[in-house]
FINU-219165 format. One line per field, with one value per residue (C-alpha): y, x, z; residue number from 1; residue in one letter. Coordinates in pm, 1 decimal, always signed. Last residue first. Example, Ala and Ser with C-alpha at 12.3 -4.5 7.8 and 13.67 -1.06 7.14 Angstrom:
<pts>
yy = [-106.0|-450.0]
xx = [+1367.0|+1230.0]
zz = [+714.0|+780.0]
seq = [2|1]
type = [S|A]
</pts>
This chain:
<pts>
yy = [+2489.0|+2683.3|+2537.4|+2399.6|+2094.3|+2038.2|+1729.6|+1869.2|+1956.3|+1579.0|+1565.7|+1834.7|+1735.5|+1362.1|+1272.8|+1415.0|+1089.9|+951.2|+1256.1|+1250.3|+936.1|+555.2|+261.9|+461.5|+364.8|-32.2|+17.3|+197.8|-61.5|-295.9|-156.9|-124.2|-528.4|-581.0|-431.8|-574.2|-910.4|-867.6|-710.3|-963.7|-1205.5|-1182.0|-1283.4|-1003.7|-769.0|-1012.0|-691.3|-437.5|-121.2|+29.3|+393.3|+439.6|+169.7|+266.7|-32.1|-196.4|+22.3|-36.1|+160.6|+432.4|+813.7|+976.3|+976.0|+957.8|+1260.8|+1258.4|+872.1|+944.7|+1215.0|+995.1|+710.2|+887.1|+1023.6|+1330.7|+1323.9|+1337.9|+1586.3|+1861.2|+2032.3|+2287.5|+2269.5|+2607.3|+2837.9|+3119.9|+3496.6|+3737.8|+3997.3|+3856.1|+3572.2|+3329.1|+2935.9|+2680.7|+2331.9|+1981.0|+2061.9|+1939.1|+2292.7|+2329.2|+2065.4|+2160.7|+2464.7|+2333.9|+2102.6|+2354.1|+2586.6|+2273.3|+2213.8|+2565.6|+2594.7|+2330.7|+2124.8|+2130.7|+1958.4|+2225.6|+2489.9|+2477.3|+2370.6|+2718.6|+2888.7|+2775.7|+2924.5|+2805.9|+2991.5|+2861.5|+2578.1|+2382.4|+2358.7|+2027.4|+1962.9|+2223.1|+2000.7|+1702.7|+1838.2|+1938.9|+1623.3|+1425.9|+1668.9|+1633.1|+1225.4|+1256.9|+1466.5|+1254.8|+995.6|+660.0|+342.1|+0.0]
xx = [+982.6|+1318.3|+1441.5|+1779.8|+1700.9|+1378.2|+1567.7|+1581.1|+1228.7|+1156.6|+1335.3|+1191.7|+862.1|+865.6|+543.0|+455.3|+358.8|+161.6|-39.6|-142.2|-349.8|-340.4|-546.7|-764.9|-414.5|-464.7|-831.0|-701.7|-477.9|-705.5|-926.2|-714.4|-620.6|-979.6|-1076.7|-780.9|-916.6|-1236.7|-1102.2|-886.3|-1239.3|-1261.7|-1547.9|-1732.9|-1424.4|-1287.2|-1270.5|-1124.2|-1284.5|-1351.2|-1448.0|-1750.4|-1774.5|-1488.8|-1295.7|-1228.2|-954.2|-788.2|-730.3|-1000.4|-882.7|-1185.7|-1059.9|-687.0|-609.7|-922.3|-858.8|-484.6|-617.3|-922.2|-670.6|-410.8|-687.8|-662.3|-832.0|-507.3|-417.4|-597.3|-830.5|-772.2|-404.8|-236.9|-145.8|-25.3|-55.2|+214.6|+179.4|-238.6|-467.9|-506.1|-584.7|-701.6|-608.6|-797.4|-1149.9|-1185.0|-1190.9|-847.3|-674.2|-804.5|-674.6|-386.1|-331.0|-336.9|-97.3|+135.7|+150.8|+202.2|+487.9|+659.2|+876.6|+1208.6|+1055.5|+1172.2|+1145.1|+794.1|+710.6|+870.6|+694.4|+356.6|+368.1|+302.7|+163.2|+227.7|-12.2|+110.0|+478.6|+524.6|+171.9|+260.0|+532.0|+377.4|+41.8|+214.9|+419.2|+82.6|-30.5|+291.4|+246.6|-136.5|-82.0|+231.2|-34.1|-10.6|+142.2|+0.0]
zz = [+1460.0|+1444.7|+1104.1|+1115.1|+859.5|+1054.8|+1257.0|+1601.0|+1625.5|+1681.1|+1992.6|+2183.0|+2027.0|+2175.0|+2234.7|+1880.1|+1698.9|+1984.4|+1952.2|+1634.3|+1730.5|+1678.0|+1643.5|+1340.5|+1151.1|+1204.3|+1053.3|+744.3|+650.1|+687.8|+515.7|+226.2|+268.3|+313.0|-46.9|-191.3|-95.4|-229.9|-542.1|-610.7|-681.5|-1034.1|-1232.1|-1288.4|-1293.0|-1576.8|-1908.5|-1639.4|-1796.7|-1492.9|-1464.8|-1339.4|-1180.8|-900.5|-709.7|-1062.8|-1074.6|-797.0|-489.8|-553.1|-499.8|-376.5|+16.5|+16.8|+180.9|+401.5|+449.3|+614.2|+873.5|+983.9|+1013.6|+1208.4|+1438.9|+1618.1|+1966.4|+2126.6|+1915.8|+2085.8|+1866.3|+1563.4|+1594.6|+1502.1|+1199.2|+1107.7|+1204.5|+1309.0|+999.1|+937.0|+975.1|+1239.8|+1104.0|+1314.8|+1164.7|+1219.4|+1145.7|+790.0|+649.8|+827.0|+694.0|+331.2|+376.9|+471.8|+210.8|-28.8|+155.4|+192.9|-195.6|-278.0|-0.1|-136.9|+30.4|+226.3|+533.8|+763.3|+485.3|+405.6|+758.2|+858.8|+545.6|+639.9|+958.6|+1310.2|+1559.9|+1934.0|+2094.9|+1967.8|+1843.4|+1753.6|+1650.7|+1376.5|+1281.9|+1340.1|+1121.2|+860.1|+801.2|+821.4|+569.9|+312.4|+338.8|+228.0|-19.2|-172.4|-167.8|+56.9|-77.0|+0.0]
seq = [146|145|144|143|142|141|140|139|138|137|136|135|134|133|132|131|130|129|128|127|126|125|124|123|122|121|120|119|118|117|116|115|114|113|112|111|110|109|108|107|106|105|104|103|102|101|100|99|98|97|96|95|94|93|92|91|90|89|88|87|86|85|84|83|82|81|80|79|78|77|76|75|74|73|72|71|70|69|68|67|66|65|64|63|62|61|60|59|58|57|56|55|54|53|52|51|50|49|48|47|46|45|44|43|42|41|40|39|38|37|36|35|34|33|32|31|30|29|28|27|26|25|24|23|22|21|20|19|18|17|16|15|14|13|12|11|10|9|8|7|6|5|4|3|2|1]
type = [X|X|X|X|X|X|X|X|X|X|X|X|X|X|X|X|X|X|X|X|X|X|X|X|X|X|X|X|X|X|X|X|X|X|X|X|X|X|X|X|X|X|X|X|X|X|X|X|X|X|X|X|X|X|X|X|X|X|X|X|X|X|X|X|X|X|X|X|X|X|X|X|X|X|X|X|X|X|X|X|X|X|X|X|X|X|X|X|X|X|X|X|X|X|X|X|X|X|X|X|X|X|X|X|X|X|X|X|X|X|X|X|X|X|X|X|X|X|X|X|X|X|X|X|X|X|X|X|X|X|X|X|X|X|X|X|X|X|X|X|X|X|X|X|X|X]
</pts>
């Protein structure tokens, strides 16, 4: 299984501004800690934050904080947001399949566990657990202060 590059970027985003909760954190500091783009994290933000897990503050010393505590932030919730729409397989959307066995085939069964699997072993966990260490994890943003 291999998550999207969104998904990836807005776990990152959410550890670093995790990290720092409950100060401001800006775009451009997770930008350059991670050493991505700041086009793709602004999207991804936004999206964050219409979802309910970022709290954004407008303005010269604005940015960006954790909408709720992460404790109540689950990895799984986070990870199907990103990859919500985007079907596994082919065959897993109707619309556009053109697998020529689909009727037949049964791989889809099992892929469809597998992926819910996966998803089911991620609702186990919480932001949290990821940021129990901040001191430690704000070490390696490539010299940014987050």
């Amino acid at each position: 299984m291999r998550i999207s590059q969104f998904t990836d970027y807005a776990f990152r985003l959410l550890i670093a501004v995790a990290s720092r909760h409950p100060e401001l954190t800006t775009i451009s500091q997770v930008a350059n800690a991670y050493a991505i783009s700041h086009h793709h994290l602004s999207k991804i933000s936004r999206k964050l934050g219409r979802a309910g897990y970022l709290e954004t503050v407008r303005g010269r010393h604005g940015g960006m904080r954790l909408a709720r505590p992460a404790e109540e932030m689950s990895i799984g919730a986070i990870a199907r947001l990103g990859e919500g729409g985007t079907p596994l397989v082919e065959c897993f959307d109707a619309a556009t399949n053109r697998c020529v066995i689909t009727p037949a085939c049964h791989l889809k069964f099992m892929l469809a566990d597998a992926e819910s699997a996966f998803f089911e072993a991620l609702d186990g966990h919480k932001l949290a657990e990821i940021v129990a260490d901040r001191s430690r994890l704000r070490t390696y943003f490539n010299g940014v202060d987050i």
